[in-house]
N, C-alpha and C positions, 0 to 999 in steps of 0.2 A: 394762647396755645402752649402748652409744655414743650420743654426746650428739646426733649428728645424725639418727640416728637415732630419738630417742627426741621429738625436735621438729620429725618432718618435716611436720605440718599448719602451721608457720610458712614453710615456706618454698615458693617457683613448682614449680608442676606435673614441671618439663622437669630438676629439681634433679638426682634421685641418676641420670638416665638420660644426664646431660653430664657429672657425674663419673663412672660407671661409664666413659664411653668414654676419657675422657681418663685413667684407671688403667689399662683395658687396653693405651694407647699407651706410659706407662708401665713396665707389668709386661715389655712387649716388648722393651724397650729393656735390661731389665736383665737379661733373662735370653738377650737378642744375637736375638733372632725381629726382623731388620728385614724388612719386607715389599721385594722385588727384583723386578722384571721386566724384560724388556729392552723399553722405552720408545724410547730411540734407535736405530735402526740407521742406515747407507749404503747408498749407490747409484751407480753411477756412469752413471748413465742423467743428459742433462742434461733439464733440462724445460722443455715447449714453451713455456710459460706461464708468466706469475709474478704473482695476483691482489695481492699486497700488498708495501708495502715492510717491512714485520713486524706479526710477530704474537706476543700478550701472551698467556700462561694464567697463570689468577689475577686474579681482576677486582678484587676485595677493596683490593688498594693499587695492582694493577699501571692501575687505572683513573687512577691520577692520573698516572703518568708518558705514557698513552696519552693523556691530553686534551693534554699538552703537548707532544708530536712530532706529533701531528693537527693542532695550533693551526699547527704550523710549516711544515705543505704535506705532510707522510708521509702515505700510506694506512696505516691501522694498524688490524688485527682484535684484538678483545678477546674469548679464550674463559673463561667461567665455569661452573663445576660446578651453581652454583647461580644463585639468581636475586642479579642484583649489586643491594645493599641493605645499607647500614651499620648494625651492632651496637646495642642499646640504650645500652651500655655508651657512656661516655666516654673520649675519648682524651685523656692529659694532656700538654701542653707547656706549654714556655716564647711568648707571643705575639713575641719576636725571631723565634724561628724559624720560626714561622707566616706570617712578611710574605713567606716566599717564594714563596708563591701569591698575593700582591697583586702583586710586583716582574715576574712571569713572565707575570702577566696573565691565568690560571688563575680568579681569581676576584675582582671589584669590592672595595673597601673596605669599600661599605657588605656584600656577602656575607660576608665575613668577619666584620662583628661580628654577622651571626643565627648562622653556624656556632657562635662564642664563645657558649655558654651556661650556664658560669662562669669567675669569676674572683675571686681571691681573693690575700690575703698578711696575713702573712708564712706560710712553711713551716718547719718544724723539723726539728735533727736531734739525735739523745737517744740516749745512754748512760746506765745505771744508774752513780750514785755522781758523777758529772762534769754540770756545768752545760749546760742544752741552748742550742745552735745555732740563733738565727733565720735567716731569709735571705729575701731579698723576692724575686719575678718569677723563681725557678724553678720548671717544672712548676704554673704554678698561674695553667693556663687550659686550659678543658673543650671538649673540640670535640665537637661531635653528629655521630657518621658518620654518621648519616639525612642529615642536610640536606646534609653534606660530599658523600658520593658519589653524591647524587641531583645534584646541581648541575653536579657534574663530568660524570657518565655525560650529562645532557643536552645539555650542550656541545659534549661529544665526537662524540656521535650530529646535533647540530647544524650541524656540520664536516666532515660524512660519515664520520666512524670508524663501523665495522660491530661489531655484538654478538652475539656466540653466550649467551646465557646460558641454562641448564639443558643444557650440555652439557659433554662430560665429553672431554678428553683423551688421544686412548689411543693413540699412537704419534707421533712423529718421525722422519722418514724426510729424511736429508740426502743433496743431491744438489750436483753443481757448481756450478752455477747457481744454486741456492736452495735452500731448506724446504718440505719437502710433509707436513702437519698432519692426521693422520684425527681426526675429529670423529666420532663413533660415525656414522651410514651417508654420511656427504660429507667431502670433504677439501678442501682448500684452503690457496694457495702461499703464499712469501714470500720476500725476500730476506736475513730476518734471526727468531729465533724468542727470545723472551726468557720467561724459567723467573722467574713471580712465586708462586711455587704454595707459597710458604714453608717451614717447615722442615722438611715432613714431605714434601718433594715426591719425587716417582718420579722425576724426573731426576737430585735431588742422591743418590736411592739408589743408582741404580745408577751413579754415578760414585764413590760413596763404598766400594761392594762388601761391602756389611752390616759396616763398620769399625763400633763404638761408641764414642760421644760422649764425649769425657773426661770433659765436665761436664753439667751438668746444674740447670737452674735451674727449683725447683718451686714453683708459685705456689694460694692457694687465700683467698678472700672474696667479699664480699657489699656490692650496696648496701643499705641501709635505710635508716628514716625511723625518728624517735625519740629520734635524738641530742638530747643540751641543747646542747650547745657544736659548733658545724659551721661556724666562721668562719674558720680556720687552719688547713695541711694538714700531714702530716707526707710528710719524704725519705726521709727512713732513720733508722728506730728501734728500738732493741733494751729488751727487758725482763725478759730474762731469763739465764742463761751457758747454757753449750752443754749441749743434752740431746738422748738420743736418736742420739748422734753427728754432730752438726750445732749448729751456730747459726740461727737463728730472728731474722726480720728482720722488721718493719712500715713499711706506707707507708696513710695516708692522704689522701684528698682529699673537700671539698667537693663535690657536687652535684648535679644539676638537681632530681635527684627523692628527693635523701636525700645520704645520707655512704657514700662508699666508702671498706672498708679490706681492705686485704690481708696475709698472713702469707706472707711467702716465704724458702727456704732453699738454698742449693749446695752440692749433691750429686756424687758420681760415680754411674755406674750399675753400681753393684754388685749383686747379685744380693739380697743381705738387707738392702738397706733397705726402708725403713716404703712404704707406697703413703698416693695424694694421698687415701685416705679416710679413712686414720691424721691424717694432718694437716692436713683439715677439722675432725677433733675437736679436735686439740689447739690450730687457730683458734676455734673458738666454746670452750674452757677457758678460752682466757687472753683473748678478747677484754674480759671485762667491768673485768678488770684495766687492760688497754691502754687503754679508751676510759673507765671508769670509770662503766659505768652496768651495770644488769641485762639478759639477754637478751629476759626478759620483757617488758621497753620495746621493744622495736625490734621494724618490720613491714619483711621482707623485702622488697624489691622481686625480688632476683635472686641467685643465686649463683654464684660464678665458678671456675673449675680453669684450670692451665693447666702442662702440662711443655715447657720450655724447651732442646731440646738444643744444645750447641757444640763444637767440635774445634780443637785446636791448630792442623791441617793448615787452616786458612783465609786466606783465600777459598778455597773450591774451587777446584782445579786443574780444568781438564776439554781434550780430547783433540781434542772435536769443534768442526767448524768452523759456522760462522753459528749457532750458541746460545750465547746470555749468560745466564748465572744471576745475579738483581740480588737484594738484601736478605737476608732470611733463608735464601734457598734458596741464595745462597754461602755463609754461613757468613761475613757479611762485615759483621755485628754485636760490640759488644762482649759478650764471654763474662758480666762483670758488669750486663749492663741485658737488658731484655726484646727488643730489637730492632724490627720491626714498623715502625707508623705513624713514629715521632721518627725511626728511620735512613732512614724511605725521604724526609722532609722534608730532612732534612740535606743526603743526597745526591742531592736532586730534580735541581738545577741541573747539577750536576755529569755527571750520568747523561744529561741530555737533550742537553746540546750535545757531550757526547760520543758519542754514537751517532747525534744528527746528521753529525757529523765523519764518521766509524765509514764509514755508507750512502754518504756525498759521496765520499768516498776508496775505496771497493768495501773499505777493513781489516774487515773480516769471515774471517781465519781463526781459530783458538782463540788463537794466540798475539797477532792485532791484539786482539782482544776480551776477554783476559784483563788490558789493560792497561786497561780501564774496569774492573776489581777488583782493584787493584793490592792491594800486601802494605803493611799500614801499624804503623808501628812504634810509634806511639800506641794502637792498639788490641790489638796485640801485645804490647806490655807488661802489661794488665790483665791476663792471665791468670795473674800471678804474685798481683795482689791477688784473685782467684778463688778461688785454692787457698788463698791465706791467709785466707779466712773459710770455706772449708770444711775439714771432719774425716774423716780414711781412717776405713773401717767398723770396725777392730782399734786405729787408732792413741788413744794415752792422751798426754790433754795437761789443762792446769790449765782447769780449767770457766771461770774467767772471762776465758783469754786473747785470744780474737778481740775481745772488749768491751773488753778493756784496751788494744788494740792500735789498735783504730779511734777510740774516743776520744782516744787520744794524737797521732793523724793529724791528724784532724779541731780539733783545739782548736789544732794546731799551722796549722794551714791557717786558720782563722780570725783569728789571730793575726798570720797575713802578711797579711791582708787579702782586699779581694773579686776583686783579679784572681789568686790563686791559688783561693779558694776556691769560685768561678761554675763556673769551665769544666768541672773535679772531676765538677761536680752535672749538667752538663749532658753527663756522659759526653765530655767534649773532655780528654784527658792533653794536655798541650804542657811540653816540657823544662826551661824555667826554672821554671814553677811546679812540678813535679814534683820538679824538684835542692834547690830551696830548701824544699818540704815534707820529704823525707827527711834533711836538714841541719839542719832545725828541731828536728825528731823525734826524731832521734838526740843529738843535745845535750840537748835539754830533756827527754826521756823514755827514757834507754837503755833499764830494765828491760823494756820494753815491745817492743822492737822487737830486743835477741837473741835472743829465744826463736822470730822466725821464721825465721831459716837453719835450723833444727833441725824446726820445722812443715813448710815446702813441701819442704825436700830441695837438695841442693845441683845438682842437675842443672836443676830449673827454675831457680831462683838463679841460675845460669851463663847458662839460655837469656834470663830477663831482663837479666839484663846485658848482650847482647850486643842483645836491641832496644829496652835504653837507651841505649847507644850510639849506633845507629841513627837512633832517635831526633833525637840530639842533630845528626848528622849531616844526617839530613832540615831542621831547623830552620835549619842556616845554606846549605844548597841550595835551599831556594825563593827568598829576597830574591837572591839572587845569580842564580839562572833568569829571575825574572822583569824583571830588568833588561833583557834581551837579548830575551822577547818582542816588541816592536815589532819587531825584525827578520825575524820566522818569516812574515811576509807574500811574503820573497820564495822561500820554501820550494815544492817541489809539494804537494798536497793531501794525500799518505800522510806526508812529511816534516810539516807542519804537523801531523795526527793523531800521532803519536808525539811531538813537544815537547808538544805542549798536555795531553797525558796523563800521559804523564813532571809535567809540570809542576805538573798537579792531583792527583797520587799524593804530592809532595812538600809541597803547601799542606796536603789531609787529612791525611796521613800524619805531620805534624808538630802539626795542631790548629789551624794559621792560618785555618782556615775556620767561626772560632766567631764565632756571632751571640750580641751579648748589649746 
């Protein structure tokens, strides 16, 4: 009998009926069944009206960008499917990157430390056979989305932003003048509509045209209580070499109401791989390993699933004019991280004064609006370390090479120190530390690092090369851009939106935009 099975009186009510759905999103995805409809269409009717200066679906994250163009004088509607209410579950960052809801004035200091409901250090990062990796103040502070988006949603509602919540989405209808929103039986205008409805959303499908995700990042754990030792977290942890045709990753964290850990792997979606109910099992096999206790000790509080899809072709491209697709539902996350809460932090600021700009300048056509998701060559390059921790479904390579390979990185990275080794952690690539990690690595560890020209293939190989390049090129074009902003004051308002965009595609797009 499967081990999760056979201990389902340990675990919450709602367990195998949140992983059953999240395997059928799964099983979809590999066997190409993407759900399509046509969601957007045109009009060339102008409208009389225009209730809003935009509107948000996706209450979830898109709530926090909506309290901060509300804060700044926009009418902004906020539709949710559901009732808008933060997860039990903890979201984990770095508190650097957090202060950008104190700096934007989103939320007091003293709100920020009740959201904070842990914090902890150091974290670790672990290879079998190789010394483990401390690190202090990465990932290791707990935010409670209860408090987070009740505080927000009140705010916002305080400011007069308007809420649909328990309602559901079900067309876009663009017009010259604006967006007209059917809300199942009312509709309602805008001059801009923004797609927060994450990865699975109906706009990025039917822009995407049932293409399949190249990658695929699958995640599956549990909080509980029980642990002896729950005073350090882990980043990135391996225990084992590659089985199953994949490598097998752990991350833990400290808190509120126990210890979270998770077993996560990158995949493609292939048709015969294992589903997330195969490796729920082979998390609760190897947990008591990883954590070193029995399962017997630990009382569930919850358990978690989650399939993670991403595309090379990102940010999304899209066609249409006055809709911005922000976070996950571009495609405008790194392939290696979960995306979610941490990207939409990152690029809080960046998103909001630029779609300020965006409304003030009427750039609302796809091509003004495609430059708040510019192409970034920092996060373009991770797709090459994607494919090199994960295994084709056919392809034969030595069990311990992704562990030999990431060890080798990472001792090399720690080695150079903490401003190569932070940014890494915090999902930020930027070019010097990346030239000197691979120069390190290559010196001190060949055997380690020829065997990946021959793992990813030489076509991806080529295509990172060319957005390290990029890269590298981005990196000496922002000091050099941003010398000459003071001058873009005597620009007009479209002129001004296109430097300042330009300008912050080249800050992200190179990693100049890391908080640490």
């Amino acid at each position: 009998m499967p081990i999760a099975a056979d201990m389902a009186a340990k675990f919450p009510a709602d367990t195998f009926a949140n992983l059953d759905r999240v395997d059928k999103m799964w099983q979809n995805l590999r066997q190409g069944r993407i759900p399509q409809r046509e969601m957007v269409v045109s009009s060339d009717e102008f409208l009389k009206t225009i209730d809003f200066d935009l509107a948000i679906a996706g209450g979830t994250l898109g709530i926090i960008l909506a309290a901060a163009l509300q804060q700044r004088g926009f009418k902004v509607a906020v539709i949710e499917r559901g009732e808008l209410k933060g997860r039990a579950q903890e979201w984990n960052i770095s508190r650097a990157e957090l202060m950008v809801l104190v700096e934007m004035e989103l939320l007091s200091a003293a709100e920020l430390e009740i959201a904070i409901v842990t914090e902890y250090n150091p974290a670790r990062i672990s290879f079998p056979n190789t010394p483990d990796i401390w690190v202090r103040d990465v990932l290791n502070v707990g935010v409670d989305p209860v408090y987070l988006l009740a505080t927000l949603k009140a705010k916002f509602l305080e400011d007069g932003g308007k809420l649909l919540e328990c309602s559901s989405c079900d067309r876009v209808t663009i017009h010259p003048n604006g967006v007209e929103i059917t809300v199942g039986n009312s509709k309602l205008t805008s001059k801009l509509f923004i797609d927060a409805m994450g990865h699975f959303s109906p706009l990025a499908a039917q822009a995407r045209a049932g293409v399949k995700p190249e990658g695929i990042c699958l995640v599956v754990g549990s909080c509980a209580t029980g642990y002896q030792q729950n005073q350090t977290g882990d980043i990135f942890a391996s225990i084992t070499p590659i089985e199953h045709q994949c490598q097998y990753f752990w991350e833990a964290f400290p808190a509120r109401d126990g210890r979270t850990t998770y077993l996560f792997t990158y995949l493609d979606a292939h048709p015969d791989r294992f589903s997330v109910e195969f490796l729920f099992d082979e998390y609760l096999r190897l947990l008591p390993t990883y954590q070193q206790i029995e399962l017997a000790h630990l009382n569930f509080q919850r358990c978690l699933f989650g399939c993670f899809p991403s595309y090379r072709d990102s940010p999304l491209k899209i066609f249409w004019n006055r809709v911005l697709l922000i976070g996950d539902s571009s495609g405008s996350q790194s392939p290696v991280s979960f995306g979610g809460f941490g990207a939409m932090i990152r690029h809080l600021s960046r998103l909001t004064s630029g779609i300020e700009m965006a409304l003030q300048a009427d750039a609302l056509s796809n091509n003004d609006l495609q430059l708040l998701q510019p192409y970034q060559p920092n996060i373009a390059v991770t797709w090459m370390f994607q494919r090199a921790m994960s295994v084709g479904i056919e392809q034969k390579v030595h069990p311990d090479r992704i562990n030999n390979l990431l060890a080798a990185v990472f001792q090399s990275m720690e080695h150079l120190g903490d401003d190569v080794l932070r940014p890494f952690l915090q999902d930020v690539v930027q070019f010097p530390a990346l030239s000197r990690t691979l120069f390190q690595t290559s010196i001190s560890n060949p055997q380690a690092v020829i065997p990946v020209v021959p793992h990813v293939g030489i076509i991806t190989l080529l295509d990172w090369l060319i957005n390290y390049i990029n890269l590298g090129g981005y990196s000496g074009l922002y000091p050099i851009a941003k010398l000459i902003a003071p001058l873009i004051t005597q620009l007009s308002p479209s002129q001004q939106y296109y430097y300042q965009q330009s300008l912050q595609a080249w800050k992200y797009g190179s990693g100049k935009d890391l908080r640490s």
